[in-house]
C-alpha positions as CSV (number, residue, x, y, z in Angstrom):
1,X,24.4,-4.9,0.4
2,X,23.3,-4.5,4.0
3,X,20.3,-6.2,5.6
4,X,18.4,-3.1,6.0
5,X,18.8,-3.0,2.1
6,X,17.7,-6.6,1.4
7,X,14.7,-6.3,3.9
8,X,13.6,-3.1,2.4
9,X,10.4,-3.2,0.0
10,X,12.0,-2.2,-4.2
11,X,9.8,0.9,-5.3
12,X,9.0,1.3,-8.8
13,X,7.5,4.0,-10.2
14,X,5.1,2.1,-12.3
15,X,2.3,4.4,-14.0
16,X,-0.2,3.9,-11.4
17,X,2.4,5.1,-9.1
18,X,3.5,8.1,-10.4
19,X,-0.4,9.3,-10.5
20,X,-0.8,8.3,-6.5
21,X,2.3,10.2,-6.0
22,X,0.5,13.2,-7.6
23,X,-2.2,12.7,-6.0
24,X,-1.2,12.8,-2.6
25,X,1.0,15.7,-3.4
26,X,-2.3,17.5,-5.0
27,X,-3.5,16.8,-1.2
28,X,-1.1,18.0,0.2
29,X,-0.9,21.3,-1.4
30,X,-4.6,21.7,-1.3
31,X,-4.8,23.8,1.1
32,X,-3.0,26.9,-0.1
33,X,-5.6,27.0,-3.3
34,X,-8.5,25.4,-1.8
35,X,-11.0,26.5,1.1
36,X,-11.9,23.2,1.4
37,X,-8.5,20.5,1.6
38,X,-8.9,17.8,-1.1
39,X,-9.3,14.5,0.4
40,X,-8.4,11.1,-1.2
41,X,-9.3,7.8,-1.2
42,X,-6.8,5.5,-2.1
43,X,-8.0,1.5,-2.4
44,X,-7.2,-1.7,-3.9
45,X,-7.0,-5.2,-2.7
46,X,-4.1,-6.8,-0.7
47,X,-0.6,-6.5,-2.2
48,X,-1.6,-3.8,-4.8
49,X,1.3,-1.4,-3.3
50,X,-1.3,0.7,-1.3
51,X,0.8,1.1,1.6
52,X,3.9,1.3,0.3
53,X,2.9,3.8,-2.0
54,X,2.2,6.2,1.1
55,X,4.8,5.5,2.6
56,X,7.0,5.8,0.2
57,X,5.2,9.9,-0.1
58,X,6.2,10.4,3.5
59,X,9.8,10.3,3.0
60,X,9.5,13.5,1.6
61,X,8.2,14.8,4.3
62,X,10.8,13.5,7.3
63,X,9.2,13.9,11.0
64,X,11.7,16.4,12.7
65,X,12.2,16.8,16.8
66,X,14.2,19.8,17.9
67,X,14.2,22.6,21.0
68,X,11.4,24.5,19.1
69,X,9.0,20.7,19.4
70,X,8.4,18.1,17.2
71,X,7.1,18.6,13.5
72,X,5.0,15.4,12.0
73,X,4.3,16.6,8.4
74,X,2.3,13.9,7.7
75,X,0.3,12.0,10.7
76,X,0.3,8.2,9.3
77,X,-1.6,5.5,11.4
78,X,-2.0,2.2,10.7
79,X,-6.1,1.1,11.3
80,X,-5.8,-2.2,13.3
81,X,-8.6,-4.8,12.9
82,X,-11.9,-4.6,14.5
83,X,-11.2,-0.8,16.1
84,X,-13.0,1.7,17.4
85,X,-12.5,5.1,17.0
86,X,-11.0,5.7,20.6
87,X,-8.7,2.9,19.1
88,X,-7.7,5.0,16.2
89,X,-7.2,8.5,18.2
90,X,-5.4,6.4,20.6
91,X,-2.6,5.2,18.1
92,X,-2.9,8.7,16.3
93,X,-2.0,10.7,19.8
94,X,0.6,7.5,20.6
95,X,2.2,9.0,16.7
96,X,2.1,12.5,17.9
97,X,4.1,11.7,21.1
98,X,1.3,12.1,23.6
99,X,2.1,10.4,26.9
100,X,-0.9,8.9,27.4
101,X,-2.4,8.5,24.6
102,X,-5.4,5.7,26.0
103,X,-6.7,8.1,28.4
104,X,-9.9,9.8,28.5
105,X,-13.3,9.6,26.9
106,X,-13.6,9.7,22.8
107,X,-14.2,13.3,23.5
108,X,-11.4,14.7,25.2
109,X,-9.1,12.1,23.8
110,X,-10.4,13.9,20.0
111,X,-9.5,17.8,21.9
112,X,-6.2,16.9,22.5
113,X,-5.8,15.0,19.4
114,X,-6.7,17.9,17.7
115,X,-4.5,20.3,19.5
116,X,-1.3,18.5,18.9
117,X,-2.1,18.1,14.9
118,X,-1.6,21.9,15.0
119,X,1.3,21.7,17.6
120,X,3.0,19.1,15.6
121,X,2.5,21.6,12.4
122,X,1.1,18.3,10.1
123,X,0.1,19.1,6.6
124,X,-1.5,15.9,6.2
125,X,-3.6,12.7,7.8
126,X,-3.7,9.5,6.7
127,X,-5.2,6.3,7.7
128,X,-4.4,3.5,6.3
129,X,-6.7,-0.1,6.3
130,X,-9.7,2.3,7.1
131,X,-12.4,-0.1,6.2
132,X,-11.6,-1.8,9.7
133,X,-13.3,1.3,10.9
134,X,-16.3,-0.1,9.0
135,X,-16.0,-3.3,9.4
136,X,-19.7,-3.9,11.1
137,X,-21.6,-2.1,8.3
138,X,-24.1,-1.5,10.2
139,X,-25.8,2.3,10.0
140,X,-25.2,3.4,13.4
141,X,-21.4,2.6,12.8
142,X,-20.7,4.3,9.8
143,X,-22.5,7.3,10.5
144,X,-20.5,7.3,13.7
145,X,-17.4,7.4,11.6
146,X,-18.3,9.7,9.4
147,X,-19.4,12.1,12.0
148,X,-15.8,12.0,13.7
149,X,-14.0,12.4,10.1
150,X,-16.0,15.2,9.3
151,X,-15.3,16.7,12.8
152,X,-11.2,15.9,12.3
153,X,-11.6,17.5,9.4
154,X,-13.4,20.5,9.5
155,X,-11.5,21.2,13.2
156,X,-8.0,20.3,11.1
157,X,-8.7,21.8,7.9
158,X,-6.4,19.2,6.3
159,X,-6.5,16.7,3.6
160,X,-7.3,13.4,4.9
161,X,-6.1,10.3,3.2
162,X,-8.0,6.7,3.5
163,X,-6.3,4.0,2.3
164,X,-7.7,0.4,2.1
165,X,-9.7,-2.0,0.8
166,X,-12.3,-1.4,-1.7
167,X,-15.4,-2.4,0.4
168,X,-14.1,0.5,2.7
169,X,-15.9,2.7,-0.3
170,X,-19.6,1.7,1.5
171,X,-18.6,4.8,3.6
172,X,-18.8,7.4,0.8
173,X,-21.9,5.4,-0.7
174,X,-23.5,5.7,2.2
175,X,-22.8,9.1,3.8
176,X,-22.3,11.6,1.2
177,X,-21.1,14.0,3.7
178,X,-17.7,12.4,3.1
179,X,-17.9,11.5,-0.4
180,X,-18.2,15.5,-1.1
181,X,-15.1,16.2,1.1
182,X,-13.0,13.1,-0.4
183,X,-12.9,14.3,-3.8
184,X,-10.4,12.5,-5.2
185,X,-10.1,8.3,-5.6
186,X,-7.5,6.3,-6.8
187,X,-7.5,2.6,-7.5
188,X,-4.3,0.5,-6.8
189,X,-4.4,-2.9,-9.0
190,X,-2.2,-6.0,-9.7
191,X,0.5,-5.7,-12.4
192,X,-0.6,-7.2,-16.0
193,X,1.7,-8.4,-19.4
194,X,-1.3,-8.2,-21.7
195,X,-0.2,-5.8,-24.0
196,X,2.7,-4.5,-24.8
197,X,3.2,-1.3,-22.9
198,X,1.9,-3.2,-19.9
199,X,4.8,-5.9,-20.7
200,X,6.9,-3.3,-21.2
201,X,6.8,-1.9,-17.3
202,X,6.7,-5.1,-15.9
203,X,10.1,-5.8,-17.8
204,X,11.1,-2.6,-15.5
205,X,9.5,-3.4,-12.4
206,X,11.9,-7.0,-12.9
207,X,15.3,-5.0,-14.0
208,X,14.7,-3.0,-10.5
209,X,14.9,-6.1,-9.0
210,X,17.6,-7.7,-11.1
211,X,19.8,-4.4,-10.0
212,X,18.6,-4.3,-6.4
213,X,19.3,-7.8,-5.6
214,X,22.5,-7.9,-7.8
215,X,21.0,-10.5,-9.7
216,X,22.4,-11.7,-13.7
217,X,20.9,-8.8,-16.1
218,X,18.2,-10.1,-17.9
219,X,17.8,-13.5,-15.7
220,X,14.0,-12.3,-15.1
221,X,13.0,-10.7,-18.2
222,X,13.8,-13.5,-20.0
223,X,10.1,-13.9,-22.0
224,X,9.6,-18.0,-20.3
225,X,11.1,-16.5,-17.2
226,X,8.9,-13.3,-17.1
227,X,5.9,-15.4,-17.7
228,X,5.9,-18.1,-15.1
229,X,7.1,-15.1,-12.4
230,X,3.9,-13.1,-13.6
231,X,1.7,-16.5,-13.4
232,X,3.3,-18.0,-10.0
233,X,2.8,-14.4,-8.0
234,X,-0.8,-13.1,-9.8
235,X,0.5,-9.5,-10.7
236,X,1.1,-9.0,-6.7
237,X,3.9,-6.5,-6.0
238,X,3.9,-8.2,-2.1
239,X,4.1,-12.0,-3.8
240,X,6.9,-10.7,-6.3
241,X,8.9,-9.1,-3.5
242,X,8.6,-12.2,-1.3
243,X,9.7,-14.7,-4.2
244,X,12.6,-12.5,-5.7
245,X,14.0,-11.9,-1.9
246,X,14.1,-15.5,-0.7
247,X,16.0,-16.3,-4.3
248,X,18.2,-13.3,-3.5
249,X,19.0,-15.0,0.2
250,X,20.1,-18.1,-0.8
251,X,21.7,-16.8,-3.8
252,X,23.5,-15.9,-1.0
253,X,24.3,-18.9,0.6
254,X,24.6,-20.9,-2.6
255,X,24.6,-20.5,-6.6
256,X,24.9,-24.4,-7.8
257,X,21.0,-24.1,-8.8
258,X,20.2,-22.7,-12.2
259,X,17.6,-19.4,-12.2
260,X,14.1,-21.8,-12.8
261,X,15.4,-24.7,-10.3
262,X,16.1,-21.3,-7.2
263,X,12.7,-19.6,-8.8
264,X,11.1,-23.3,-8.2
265,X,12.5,-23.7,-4.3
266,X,11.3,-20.0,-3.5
267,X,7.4,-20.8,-4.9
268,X,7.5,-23.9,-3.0
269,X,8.8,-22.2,0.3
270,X,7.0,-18.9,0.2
271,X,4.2,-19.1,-1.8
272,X,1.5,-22.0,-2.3
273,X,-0.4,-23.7,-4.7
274,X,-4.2,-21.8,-4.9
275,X,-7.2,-22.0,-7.4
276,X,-5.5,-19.9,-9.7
277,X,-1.9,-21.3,-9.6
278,X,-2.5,-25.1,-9.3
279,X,1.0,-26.4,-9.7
280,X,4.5,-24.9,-9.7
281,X,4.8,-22.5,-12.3
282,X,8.5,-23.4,-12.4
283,X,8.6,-26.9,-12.5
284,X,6.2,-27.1,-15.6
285,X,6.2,-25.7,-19.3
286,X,4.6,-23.1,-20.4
287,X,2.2,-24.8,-22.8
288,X,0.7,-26.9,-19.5
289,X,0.2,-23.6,-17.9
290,X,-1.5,-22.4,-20.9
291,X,-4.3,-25.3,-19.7
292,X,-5.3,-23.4,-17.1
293,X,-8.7,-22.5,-17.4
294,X,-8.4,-19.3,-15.7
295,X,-5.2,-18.0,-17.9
296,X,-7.8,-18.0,-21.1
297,X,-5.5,-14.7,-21.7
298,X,-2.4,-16.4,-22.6
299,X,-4.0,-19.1,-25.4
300,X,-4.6,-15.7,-27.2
């Protein structure tokens, strides 16, 4: 397995998945049924898969450079902390290939932003951690924003795709302007094993790691197993990935330890002892986990 393949995220097309994957292709297609392109809103809090969700959609649609130009089929920028929209056009015109994408005034900077969407023949926008946009609150700033998306917008005539965290939503609550043009919302959440078709995909989303990392079939699905990797990572796709992957690499270096004591050394090194996970899931049974006051769900 190369390193590119062990650094790489696992995708699993969990159910929530497969209807974001619809979703953005709905969006995408919009605009050959619709006068007005669908917009969505895709939210949920960190490590819910948000991200790699849309990311995942983009590699359907490769960026392409020949003699003819270059053709970005979906413009995807990143939202950094505390920006301003100049900020954001900047880092959209930098993804387009402009040369200098900080110069100029908002205004002009939004003209030739606008003219190389349609250059660059994209099909879609998306902006992901949008709620940094936001991140004041205050009126003047979100009407601000929602006077340069409905601009982009109506100037584009594309879908446009927020992604981020749910307080992010104050901007459709507030200014219904873009609530009527973002039709569409999707709420990424943590995976759950109460119930059995819920217990069922998380048995999957473990076998796509078991076969990815090349780990012993069944070493994670095991029900004692399963339960203390559910408990010590909280449902989070990003926690999971980073336990499994730091057992995988020193599976690689060694493989004296037994599944629980490697599981055990990767909590303590990657992830940490919170409110909700007070000890090592791995170095206790599963009846002391069942004290917990917050896992009420597992005395059940």
């Amino acid at each position: 397995m190369t390193l590119r393949e062990l650094k790489e995220k696992p995708f699993i097309k969990t159910r929530q998945v497969e209807k974001g994957l619809q979703l953005l292709e709905d969006c995408i297609q919009s605009p050959l049924y619709f006068e007005e392109p669908l917009g969505l809103a895709i939210t949920g809090i960190t490590g819910a898969g948000k991200s790699t969700l849309m990311k995942h959609f983009k590699k359907d649609y490769p960026e392409n450079e020949n003699n003819e130009g270059r053709t970005v089929p979906i413009l995807y920028t990143q939202v950094p902390a505390k920006a301003t929209i100049v900020g954001v056009q900047t880092a959209m015109l930098k993804a387009l290939g402009d040369p200098h994408p900080e110069v100029g005034t908002q205004n002009k900077q939004g003209i030739r932003l606008i003219h190389l969407i349609k250059e660059c023949n994209v099909r879609q926008v998306a902006l992901d951690e949008f709620q940094h946009l936001i991140e004041k609150r205050t009126t003047d700033v979100i009407g601000d924003v929602a006077d340069w998306l409905k601009v982009l917008m109506i100037s584009t005539n594309l879908p446009i795709v927020l992604i981020g965290q749910p307080s992010g939503l104050i901007l459709f609550e507030e200014e219904p302007q873009i609530g009527d043009r973002i039709t569409l919302h999707h709420e990424m959440s943590y995976a759950s094993i109460q119930g059995k078709e819920n217990i069922k995909e998380y048995r999957k989303i473990l076998k796509s790691f078991e076969f990815r990392l090349e780990l012993p079939v069944g070493s994670l699905q095991e029900p004692e197993v399963r339960t203390k990797i559910f408990v010590a990572t909280q449902g989070s796709m990003r926690r999971l990935n980073k336990l499994i992957s730091y057992v995988n690499m020193k599976r690689e270096q060694s493989t004296e330890l037994t599944m629980d004591e490697q599981l055990a050394q990767a909590f303590d090194t990657v992830l940490k002892i919170t409110e909700e996970v007070p000890e090592n899931p791995f170095r206790i049974t599963i009846a002391r986990i069942k004290q917990w006051p917050m896992l009420g769900w597992m005395k059940s």
